[in-house]
N, C-alpha and C positions, 0 to 999 in steps of 0.2 A: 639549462645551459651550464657548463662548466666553466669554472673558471678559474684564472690561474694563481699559483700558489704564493700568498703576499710577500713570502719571507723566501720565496725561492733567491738566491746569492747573483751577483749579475756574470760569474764569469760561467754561470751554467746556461744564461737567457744570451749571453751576446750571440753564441751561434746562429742562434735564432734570426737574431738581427744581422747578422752579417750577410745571411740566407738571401734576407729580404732585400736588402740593401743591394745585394749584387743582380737579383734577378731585375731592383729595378734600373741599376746602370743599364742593363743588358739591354730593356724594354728602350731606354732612353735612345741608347746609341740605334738602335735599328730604327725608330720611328723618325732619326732625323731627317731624312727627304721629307717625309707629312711636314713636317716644321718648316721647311724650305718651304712646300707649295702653300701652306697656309697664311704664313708671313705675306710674298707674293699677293693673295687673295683679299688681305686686309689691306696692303696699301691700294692695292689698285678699287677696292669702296672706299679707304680718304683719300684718293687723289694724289699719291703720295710717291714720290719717284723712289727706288732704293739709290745703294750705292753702285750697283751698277749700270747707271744709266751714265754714260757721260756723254757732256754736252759740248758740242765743239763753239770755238770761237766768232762764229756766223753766225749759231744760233742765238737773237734774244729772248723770244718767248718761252716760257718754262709753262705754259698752260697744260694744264689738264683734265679732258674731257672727260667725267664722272657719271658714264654711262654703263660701268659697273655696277656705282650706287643704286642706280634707276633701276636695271632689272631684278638686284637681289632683293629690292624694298619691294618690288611689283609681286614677285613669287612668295614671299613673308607674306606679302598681303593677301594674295589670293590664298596661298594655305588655310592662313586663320581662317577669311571667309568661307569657303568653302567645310574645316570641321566645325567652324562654330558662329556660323552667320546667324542658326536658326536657335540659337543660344542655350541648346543642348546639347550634352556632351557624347561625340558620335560612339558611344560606346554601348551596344546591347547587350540584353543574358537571354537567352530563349530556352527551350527543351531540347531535347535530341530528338531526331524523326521518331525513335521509338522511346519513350521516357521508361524507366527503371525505377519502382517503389512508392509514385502516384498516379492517379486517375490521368489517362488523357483527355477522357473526354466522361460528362456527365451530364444527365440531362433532367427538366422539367417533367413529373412525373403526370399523367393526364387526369384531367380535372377530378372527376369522378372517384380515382384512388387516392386523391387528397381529400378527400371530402369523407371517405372512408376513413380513414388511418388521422384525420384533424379535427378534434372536438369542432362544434358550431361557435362564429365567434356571436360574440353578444351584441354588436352592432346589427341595427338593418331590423327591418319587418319581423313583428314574427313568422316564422314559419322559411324562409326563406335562405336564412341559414348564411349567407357573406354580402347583404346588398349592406350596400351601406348608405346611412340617410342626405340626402340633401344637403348642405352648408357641415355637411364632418369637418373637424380641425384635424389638422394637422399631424396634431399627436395621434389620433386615430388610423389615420393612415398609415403613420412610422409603426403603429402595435400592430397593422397587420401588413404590413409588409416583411417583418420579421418573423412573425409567423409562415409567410410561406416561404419564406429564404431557410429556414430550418430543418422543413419538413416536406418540401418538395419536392428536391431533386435526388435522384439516388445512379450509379456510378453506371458508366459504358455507354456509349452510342445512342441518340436517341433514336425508335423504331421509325418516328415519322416527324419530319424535321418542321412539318407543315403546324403542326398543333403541339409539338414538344418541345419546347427552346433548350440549346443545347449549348453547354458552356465546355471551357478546356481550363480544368485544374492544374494542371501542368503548367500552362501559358501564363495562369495565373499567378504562379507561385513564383517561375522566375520573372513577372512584371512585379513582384514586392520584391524580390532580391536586388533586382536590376535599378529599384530607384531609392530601395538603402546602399547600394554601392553609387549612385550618384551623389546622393546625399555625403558621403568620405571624400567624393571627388569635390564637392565643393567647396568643403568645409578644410580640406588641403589646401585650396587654390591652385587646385591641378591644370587651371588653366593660365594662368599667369607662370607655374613653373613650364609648360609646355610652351609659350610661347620666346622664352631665352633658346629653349633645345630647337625648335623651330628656326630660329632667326640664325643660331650659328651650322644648324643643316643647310641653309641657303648658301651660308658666305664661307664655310670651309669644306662641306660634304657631308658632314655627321655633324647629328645632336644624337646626345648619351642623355640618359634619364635611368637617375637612380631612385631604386626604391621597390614597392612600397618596405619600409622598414620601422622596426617599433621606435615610437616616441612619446613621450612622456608630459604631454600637452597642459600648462599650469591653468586650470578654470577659476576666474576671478570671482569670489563669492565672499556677501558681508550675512551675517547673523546677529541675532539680537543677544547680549548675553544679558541672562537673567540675573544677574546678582547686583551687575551695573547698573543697568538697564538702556546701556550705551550698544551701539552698531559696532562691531568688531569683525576685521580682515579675518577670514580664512578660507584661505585657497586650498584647491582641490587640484590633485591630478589625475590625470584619464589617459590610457593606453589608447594612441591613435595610432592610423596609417601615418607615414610622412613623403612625402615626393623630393625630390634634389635635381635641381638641374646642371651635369659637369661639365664642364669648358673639358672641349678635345686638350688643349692645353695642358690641361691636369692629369689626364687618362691614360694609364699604361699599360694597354696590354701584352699578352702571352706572344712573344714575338714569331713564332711557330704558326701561330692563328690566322687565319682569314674572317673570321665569325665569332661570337659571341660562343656556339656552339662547339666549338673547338680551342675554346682559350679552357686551359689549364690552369692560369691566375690572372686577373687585376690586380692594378694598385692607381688607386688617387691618391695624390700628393694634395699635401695642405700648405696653407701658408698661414700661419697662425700667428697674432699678436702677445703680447702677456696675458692681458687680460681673456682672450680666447684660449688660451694654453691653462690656465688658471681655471675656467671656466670646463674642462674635461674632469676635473677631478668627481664634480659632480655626477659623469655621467656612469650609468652601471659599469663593472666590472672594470675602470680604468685604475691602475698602481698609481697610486698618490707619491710613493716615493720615488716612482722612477719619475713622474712630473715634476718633481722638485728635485730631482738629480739633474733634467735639463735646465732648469734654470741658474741651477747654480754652474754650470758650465757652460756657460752663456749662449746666445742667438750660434747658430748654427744654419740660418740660413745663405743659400749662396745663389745670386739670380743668374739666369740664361742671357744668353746672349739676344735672344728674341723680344724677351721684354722689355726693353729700353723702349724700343722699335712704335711695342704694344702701347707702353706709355707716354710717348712723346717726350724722353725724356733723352739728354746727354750720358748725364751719368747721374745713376741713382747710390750710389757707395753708401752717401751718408741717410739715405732714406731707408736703408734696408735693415739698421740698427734694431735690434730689439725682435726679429724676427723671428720664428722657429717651422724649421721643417722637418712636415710627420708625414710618413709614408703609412696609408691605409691597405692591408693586404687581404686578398679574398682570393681560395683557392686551395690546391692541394699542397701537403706537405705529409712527410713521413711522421708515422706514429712515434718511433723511439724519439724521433729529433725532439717532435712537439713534448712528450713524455718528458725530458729531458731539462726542456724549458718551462717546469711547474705546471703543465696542466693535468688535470684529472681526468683520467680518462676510463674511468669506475661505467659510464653509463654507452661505453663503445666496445663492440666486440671485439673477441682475442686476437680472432683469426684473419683479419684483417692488416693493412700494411700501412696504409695513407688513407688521412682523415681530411673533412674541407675543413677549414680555419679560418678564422678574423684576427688577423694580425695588425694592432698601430706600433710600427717603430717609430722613433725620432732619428733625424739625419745624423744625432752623434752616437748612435749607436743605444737606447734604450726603448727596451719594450714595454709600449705604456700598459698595453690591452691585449690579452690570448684568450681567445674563445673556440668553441667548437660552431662551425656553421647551425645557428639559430634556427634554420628553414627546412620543415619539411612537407614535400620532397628537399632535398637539397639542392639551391640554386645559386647564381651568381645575381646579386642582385643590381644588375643594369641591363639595359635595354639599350643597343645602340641602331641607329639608324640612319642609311646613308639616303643622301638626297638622290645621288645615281650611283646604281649600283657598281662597283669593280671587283668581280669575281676573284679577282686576284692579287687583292689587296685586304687589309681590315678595315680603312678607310675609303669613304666613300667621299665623288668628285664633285663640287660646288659650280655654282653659278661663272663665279670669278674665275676658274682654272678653264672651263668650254669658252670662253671669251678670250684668252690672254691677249692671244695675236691680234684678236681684230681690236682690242683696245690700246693694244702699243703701236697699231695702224694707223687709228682713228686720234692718237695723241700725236703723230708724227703730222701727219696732214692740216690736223686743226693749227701747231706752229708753223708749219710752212706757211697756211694761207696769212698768220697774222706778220710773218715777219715780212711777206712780201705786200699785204697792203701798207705795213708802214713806210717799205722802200718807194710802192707804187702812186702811195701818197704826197709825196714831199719829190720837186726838182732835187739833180745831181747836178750839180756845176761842174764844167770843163773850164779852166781858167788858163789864159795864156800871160804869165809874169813878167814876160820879155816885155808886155804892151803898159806894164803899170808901175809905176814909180815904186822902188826897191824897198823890202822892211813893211811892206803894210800886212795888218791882218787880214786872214784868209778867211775870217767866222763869217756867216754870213744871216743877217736880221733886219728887219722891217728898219728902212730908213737909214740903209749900211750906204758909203759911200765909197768908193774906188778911186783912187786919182791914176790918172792916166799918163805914159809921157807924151810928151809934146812932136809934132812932126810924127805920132808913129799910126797909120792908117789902121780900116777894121774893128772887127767888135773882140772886145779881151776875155768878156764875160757870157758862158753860152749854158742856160738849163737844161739839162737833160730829163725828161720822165719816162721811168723804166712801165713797161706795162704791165697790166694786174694778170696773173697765174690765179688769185684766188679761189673764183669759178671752179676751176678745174680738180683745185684742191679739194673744194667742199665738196663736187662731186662725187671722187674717191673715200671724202668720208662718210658717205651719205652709203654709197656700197660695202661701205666695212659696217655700219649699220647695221643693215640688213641682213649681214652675212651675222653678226651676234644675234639677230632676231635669231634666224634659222640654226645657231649653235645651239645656243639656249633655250629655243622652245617656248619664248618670252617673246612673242610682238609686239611690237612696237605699240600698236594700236589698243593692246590688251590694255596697256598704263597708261592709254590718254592720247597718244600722238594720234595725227587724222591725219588725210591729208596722204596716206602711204601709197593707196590702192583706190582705181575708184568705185569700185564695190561699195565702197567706203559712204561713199552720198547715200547710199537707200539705207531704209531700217531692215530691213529684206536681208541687204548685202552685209551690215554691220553686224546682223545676229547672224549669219552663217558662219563667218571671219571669229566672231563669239567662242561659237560653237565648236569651230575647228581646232580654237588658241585651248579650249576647255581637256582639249585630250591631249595635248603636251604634258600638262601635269596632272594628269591622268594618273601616268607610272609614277609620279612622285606621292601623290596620296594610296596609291595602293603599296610603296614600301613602308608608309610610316602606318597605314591598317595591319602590315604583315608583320613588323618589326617594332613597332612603337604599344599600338594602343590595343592589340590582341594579346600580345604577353604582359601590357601592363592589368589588361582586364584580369588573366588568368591569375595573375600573384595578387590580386588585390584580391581577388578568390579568396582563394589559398589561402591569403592573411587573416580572414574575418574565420575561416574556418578553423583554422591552428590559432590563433589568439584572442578573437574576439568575442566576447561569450554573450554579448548584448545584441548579436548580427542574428536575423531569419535562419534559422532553421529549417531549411529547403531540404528534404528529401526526396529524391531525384536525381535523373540525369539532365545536366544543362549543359550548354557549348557559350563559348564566349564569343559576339558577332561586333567587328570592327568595320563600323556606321560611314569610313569617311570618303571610300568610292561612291557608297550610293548618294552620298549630299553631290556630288558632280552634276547632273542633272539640271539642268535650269528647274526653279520651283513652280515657273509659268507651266512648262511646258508638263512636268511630270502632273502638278493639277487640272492641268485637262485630260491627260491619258488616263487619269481617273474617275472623272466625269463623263468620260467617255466608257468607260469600263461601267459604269452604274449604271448607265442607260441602256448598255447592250445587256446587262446580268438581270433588269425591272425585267425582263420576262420572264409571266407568271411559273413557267414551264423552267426556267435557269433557280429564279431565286430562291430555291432549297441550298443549291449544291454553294451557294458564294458568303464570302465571312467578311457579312458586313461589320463588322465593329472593326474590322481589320482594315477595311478600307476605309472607312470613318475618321482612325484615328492617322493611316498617311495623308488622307486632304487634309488634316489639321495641319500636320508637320509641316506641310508644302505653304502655311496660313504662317507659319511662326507661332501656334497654336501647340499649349500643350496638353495631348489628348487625354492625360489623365483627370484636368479641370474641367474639362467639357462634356466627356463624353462616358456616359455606365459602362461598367463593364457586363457581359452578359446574361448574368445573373441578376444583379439590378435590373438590367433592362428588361428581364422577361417578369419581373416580380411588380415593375412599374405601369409594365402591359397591362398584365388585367387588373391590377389598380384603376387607373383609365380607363379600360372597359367596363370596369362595374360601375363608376361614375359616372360614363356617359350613358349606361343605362338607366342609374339613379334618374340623370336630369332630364333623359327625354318623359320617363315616367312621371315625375313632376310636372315637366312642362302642359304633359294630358291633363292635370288638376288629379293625379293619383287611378285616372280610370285605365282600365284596358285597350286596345285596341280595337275591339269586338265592341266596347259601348257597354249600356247598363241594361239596356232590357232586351231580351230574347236576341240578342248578338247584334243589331243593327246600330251600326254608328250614328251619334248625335246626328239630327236634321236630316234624315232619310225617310224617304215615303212609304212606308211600308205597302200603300194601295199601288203602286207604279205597275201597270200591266207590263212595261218594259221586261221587268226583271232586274232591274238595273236601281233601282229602289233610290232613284235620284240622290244620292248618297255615296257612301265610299265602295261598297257592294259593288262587285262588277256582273256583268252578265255570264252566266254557266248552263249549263248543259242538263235535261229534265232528269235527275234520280229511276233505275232501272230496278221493279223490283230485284230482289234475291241480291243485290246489294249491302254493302258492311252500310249499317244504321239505318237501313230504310224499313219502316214501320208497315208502313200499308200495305193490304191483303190485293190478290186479283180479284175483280168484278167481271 
């Protein structure tokens, strides 16, 4: 990586930064509609009226029906459940149909030419060559189970699938890459960062997921030193993956762009304290002195208008003190420019014009960090994805935006009904003043009394109650309801409401309604397989291969397979279609052609089973085979007391008659048929 030159003078880097700076006003001012509707989306999950709502003088009730909340928490939760119910992370590595530089297939070579080509073990009878004895431990068995794992199998298809157990090295190789790239994932917490990009996909349209990029991970380690003979700290560091989860909030792209694949630049903005701004000097390739050029030209940050909003705040003026804003830039820029701005560009060719970049400016104009794009191939390292897709935007549409109307419906009605039960609740008096002595109060409470004048007939004092509209009201809110079920894709009944439909009462009708609610977010998990966890697979690839020198060595072709359509599936029903598949494939005549360990290990998955702890892979399992077959040979031989099956004298089994005129030699002998001379082994002459 290059990087940029310490001592380069700042009136040669400001271009730099001015560069930067303007492309991201530019990215700003175009994304302000997303900022409009997103705003919008957050009050309406807190319940939260903006300033345009105004309330007229009729209205008392300011309530607000929070069935916003409800569905975007229902859709968060069905996501998570559905990629990570079964507490794997839906993300596979398989081979290509046709793998490139190993074996696809290899197989069990037949007994007889292992027996050829494998010295005799030393276990077992003489003479017999692999029996093995009676009560063998364990370790015996591990010495020849290695033994034929070694020397058994040799490469291509096996000829006869019946008596050749046949494995796939290929399969093999990417199920050890597939569960050390698990293994990054967890040790990331790629599931808790994914579950922030998750929850703000629901409630604004996009979650952004940055990464994987190097990190420099501190490993806590004590030693004994010998001279003290005291425990003494010393920490270790390790080059890992790292994951990021961005608030659309932060995220600026290429205003040109519809896609990820089309943006020309990113930029995340940071909002950094001292002590996080302090805390950069450490990190590779940042200018120390341009970090203490912002400080001493103090906080330069300056908030948006939306974030008050965000934080429930009036005014934050004085909370914003001490602040610093750094614009992170990724993307293309011209070679002379960059050239220009201290970088070395010794390891880029001539004939080229624009290089990718990793640019951090600060908001006052310095450039902390110039690199050259770290990645190859060269990418942009985020991953955006929208909850529904909008071809014609860069941002995608949430939960809250498909709802607006029916929930500024659903909050106009829910006040109607309460202002009118309070009316409907409580007498209106009509009072006539002419009939009551002049100057009296008009309030009227328990135990109020009236004086009347005198001589003047009739009643002064008349209740009126208005009647109740509520009904009516709740009604129309009960249909705008419904009408957000059907924007949103979210039933009602999906998050617990009953009571909708009466399908509703059977278990029959509830899993249909199930079933039906399962393929609304359907298309939501197939964009975050296409957008999210396919490209995250592919650079987390990419990473262990360009950085990681500790990762499997996989040679081959592999494809990256995004897990989180096929978890859709009820796990009921997928583990019977499987069981049902096993009992159609038991026949003798099918069970060559079907790959059981493969069905093995989806009934596990469908169990919350993980099939790597349960279940051999096919090589163990053919190596265990006749392990077991030679031992229950052993023990039925045993169980005879070491004899034959023929018996000890002249072949008749124990306790047989030899005189029996039957034939049948009262014994285990069955009855056969009289020997013909000129037959194989028949001795006797004709007479």
């Amino acid at each position: 990586m290059a990087e940029i030159g310490v001592d380069a003078p700042d009136n040669e880097i400001s271009g730099l930064a001015a560069l930067v700076k303007k492309r991201f006003e530019t990215s700003e001012q175009a994304r302000h509609f997303d900022e409009t509707r997103w705003l919008k989306a957050y009050r309406n999950y807190r319940g939260i009226y903006g300033n345009e709502m105004a309330f007229t003088e009729k209205e008392k009730s300011k309530v607000f029906v929070k069935v916003t909340k409800t569905k975007v928490l229902a859709s968060f939760g069905q996501i998570i459940e559905v990629l990570f119910g079964t507490g794997k992370f839906p993300l596979g590595i398989e081979p290509t149909p046709v793998p490139e530089g190993i074996a696809e297939y290899a197989h069990l070579k037949p007994k007889q030419q292992q027996e050829q080509s494998q010295p005799a073990s030393p276990y077992g009878f003489p003479g017999d060559g692999r029996s093995i004895p009676a009560g063998a431990t364990s370790e015996i068995l591990g010495g020849l189970a290695e033994e034929l794992g070694s020397a058994g199998f040799e490469e291509g298809p096996a000829p006869d699938l019946k008596t050749m157990p046949q494995i796939e090295p290929a399969a093999m190789a990417a199920a050890e890459l597939e569960k050390y790239v698990h293994d990054q994932l967890d040790s990331t917490q790629a599931i808790t960062v994914l579950r922030h990009v998750f929850f703000e996909m629901a409630l604004l349209g996009t979650g952004i997921l940055k990464g994987p990029f190097n990190y420099n991970e501190t490993i806590n380690r004590w030693i004994d030193n010998q001279e003290t003979g005291e425990r003494e700290y010393a920490p270790d560091t390790k080059l890992v993956p790292k994951l990021e989860a961005v608030s659309c909030w932060d995220f600026y792209p290429d205003p040109h762009a519809v896609n990820m694949e089309d943006a020309e630049y990113v930029i995340q903005r940071h909002v950094f304290n001292r002590s996080q701004m302090r805390d950069l000097i450490n990190r590779p390739l940042f200018r120390e002195d341009a970090i203490r050029a912002c400080f001493a030209m103090g906080e330069n940050y300056t908030p948006r208008s939306y974030e008050s909003s965000l934080q429930d705040r009036e005014n934050q003026t004085d909370l914003d003190k001490d602040r610093f804003e750094v614009y992170e830039y990724w993307g293309i820029m011209d070679k002379a420019f960059v050239e220009e701005a201290g970088l070395s560009m010794i390891e880029v060719e001539d004939d080229i014009t624009e290089v990718q970049v990793n640019a951090w400016v600060s908001a006052s104009g310095q450039v902390l960090r110039l690199a050259l794009n770290p990645f190859t191939p060269e990418r942009l390292p985020y991953s955006v994805c929208p909850y529904e897709l909008n071809p014609y935007q860069f941002f995608g549409i949430g939960i809250p935006e498909n709802m607006d109307d029916s929930q500024q419906i659903m909050n106009g009605h829910a006040r109607m009904a309460i202002d009118n039960l309070a009316l409907a609740g409580n007498l209106v008096f009509d009072i006539d003043e002419t009939m009551l002595v002049p100057g009296q109060d008009m309030s009227v409470y328990p135990g109020k009394i009236f004086r009347r004048q005198s001589g003047m007939p009739g009643q002064s004092i008349h209740g009126v109650k208005f009647p109740s509209t509520a009904t009516e009201n709740m009604m129309m809110f009960d249909r705008f309801r419904q009408l957000a079920d059907e924007s949103t894709g979210m039933p009602s009944y999906s998050h617990g409401q009953t009571g909708i439909q009466s399908t509703t009462r059977t278990a029959a009708g509830m899993s249909m309604l199930m079933g039906a609610s399962a393929l609304n977010i359907k298309t939501v998990i197939k964009n975050i397989d296409d957008y999210l966890l396919r490209p995250l697979g592919e650079s987390l690839f990419a990473w262990n291969m360009q950085f990681n020198e500790d990762s499997p060595k996989i040679v081959g072709d592999i494809e990256i397979k995004a897990r989180g359509t096929s978890s859709l599936m009820q796990k009921e029903v997928r583990s019977q279609r499987l069981m049902t598949f096993m009992q159609t494939a038991s026949n003798p005549s099918l069970a060559p052609f079907v790959k059981w360990h493969t069905i093995l290990s989806e009934i596990a998955k469908t169990l919350d089973i993980d099939p790597a702890k349960v279940i051999n892979d096919p090589e163990k399992a053919a190596i265990f085979a006749q392990i077991m077959g030679m031992v229950n040979g052993i023990q039925e031989t045993a169980s005879n007391g070491g004899q034959s099956a023929m018996g000890e004298s002249g072949g008749v089994s124990p306790g047989a008659n030899p005189n029996d005129p039957t034939g049948s030699g009262g014994g285990n002998i069955g009855t056969g048929t009289v020997p013909q001379a000129g037959e194989s082994g028949f001795s006797a002459t004709n007479t």
